[in-house]
N, C-alpha and C positions, 0 to 999 in steps of 0.2 A: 467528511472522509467516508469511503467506500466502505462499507460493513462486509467483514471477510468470514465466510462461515467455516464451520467444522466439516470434518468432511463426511460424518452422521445426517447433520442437518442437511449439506451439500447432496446427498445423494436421495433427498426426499422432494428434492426441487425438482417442476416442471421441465428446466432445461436438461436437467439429467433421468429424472424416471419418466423416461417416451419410450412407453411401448410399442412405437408407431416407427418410430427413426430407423432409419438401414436398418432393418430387421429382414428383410426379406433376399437378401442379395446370392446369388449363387455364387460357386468356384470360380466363375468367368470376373468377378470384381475382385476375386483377392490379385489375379495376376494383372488386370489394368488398374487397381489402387496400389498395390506394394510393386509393381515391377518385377515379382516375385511370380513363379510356379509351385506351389506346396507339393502337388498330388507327383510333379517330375522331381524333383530333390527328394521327399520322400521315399519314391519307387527305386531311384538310383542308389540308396544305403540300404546295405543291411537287414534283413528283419531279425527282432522285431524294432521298431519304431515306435517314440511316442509324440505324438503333438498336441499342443495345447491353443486353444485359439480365445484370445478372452476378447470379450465382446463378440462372441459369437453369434445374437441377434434371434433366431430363428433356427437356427442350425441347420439349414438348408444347404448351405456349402458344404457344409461340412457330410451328411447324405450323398450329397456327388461324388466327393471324396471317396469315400468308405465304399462306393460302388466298385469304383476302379484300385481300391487299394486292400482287397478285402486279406484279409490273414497277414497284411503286411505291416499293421500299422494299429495301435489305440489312440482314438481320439477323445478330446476330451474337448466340451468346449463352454465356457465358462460367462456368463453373462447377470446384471445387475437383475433384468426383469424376469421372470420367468414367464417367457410369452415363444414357448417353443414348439414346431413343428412336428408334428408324428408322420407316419409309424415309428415306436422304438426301431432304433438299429441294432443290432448287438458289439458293433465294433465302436462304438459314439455314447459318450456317456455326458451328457449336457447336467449342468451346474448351476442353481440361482449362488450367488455370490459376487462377494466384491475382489477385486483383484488386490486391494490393500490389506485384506482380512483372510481369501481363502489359502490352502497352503496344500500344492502336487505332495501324494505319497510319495514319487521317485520323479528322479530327474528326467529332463524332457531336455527332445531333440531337437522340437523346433516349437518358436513361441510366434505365433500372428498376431497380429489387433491392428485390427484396419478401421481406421477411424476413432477408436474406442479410448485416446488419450486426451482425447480433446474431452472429453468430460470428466474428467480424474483429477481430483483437490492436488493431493500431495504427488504430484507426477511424477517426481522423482523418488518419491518412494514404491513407485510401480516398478517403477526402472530398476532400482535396489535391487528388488525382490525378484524380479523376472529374469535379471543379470544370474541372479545365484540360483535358481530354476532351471538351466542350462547343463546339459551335459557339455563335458570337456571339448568337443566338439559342434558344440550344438549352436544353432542360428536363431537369432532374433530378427523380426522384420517386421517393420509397424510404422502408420504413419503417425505422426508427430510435427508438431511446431513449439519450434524454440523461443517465437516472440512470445508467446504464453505462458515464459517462467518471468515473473515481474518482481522487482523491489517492492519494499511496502508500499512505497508511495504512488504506485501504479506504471512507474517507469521498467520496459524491459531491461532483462539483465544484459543481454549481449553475449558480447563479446567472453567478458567471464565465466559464461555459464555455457559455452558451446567450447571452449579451450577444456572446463573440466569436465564434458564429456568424452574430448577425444581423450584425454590424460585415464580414464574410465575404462575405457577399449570401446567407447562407443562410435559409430560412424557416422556421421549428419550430412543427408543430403537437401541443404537449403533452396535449392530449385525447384525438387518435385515432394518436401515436406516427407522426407523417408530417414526411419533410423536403424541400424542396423549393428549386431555385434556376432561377434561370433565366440565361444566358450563361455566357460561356468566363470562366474567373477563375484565377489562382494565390492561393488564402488563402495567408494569413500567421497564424502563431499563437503564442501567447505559450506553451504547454505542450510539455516533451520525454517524451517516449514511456518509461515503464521495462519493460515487458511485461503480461500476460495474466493473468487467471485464469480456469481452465477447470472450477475447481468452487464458480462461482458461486451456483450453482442455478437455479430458475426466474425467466425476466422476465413481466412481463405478459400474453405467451401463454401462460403456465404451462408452455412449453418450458423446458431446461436452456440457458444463454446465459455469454456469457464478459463479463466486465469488463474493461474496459481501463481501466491508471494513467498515471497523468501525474505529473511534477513541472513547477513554474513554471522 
């Protein structure tokens, strides 16, 4: 049987602390990876604005951003390694942390993570958390895969588990691996967490990626 770790031990593993992985990607990858524009839905609301991008990498993107969004917006961007870009900005406030442990002072506007779920134990406790990290209006846009929530027995959940994210307010788009919500929410979910597996092998990016189990 598959040895399922914690998600302590989970994030001390080779497939998850790469300092090396999408770490370097600029603005131009969040809108051909999420189908998304941050820097135009941002400049379109309000200031001020806050956005949060976990697994931010390098924070390179997010420096583009803050060029063209300068007094309009706080970024914050939140990653496992601390393997980040300079110069300081003053509008970009980069994070070593984990997205299951760290916790925004005030709510945010809009939440990214481009790529960044594919290595997270308990994923649907990311999801929890970043659901209620949303202003009442505010957008979530992250890639994601659904075959990646498994039963213990290594079998995906399905069907099941893509029904209680829409019942969530979440939105799944299973073609191009996009998940998307929009307002503040606390899910509720009918699966508990038993840990990880980090030698899943490759997901759909033909990256190495971890499975997360569940029991009912």
């Amino acid at each position: 049987m598959t040895e399922l770790l914690d998600d302590a031990r989970l994030e001390r593993t080779a497939v998850v602390a790469n300092s090396e992985m999408n770490r370097e990607r600029r603005i131009a990858a969040y809108r051909r990876e999420l189908g998304f524009d941050p820097t135009a839905w941002l400049a379109a609301r309000p200031a001020p604005q806050r956005w949060l991008d976990v697994g931010c990498g390098s924070g390179r993107a997010l420096f583009d951003a803050a060029a063209s969004l300068s007094g309009h917006v706080e970024i914050i961007g939140l990653d496992l390694v601390d393997y980040f870009a300079g110069p300081d900005h003053p509008e970009v406030d980069l994070i070593t942390g984990s997205v299951l442990r760290w916790q925004p002072q005030a709510p945010v506007d809009l939440i990214t993570a481009v790529h960044v779920l594919h290595y997270v134990g308990d994923k649907i406790a990311a999801l929890t958390r970043m659901a209620s990290w949303l202003t009442a209006d505010g957008q979530l846009v992250a890639n994601f895969d659904a075959s990646s929530i498994r039963w213990a027995d290594g079998s995906p959940i399905g069907r099941p588990f893509t029904t209680s994210l829409r019942r969530n307010g979440f939105q799944y788009d299973a073609r191009n691996h996009r998940l998307t919500r929009t307002g503040h929410g606390v899910p509720r979910w009918e699966f508990r967490y038993l840990g990880a597996d980090n030698h899943a092998g490759p997901n759909y990016t033909g990256q190495d990626s971890v499975t997360s189990h569940y029991r009912r």
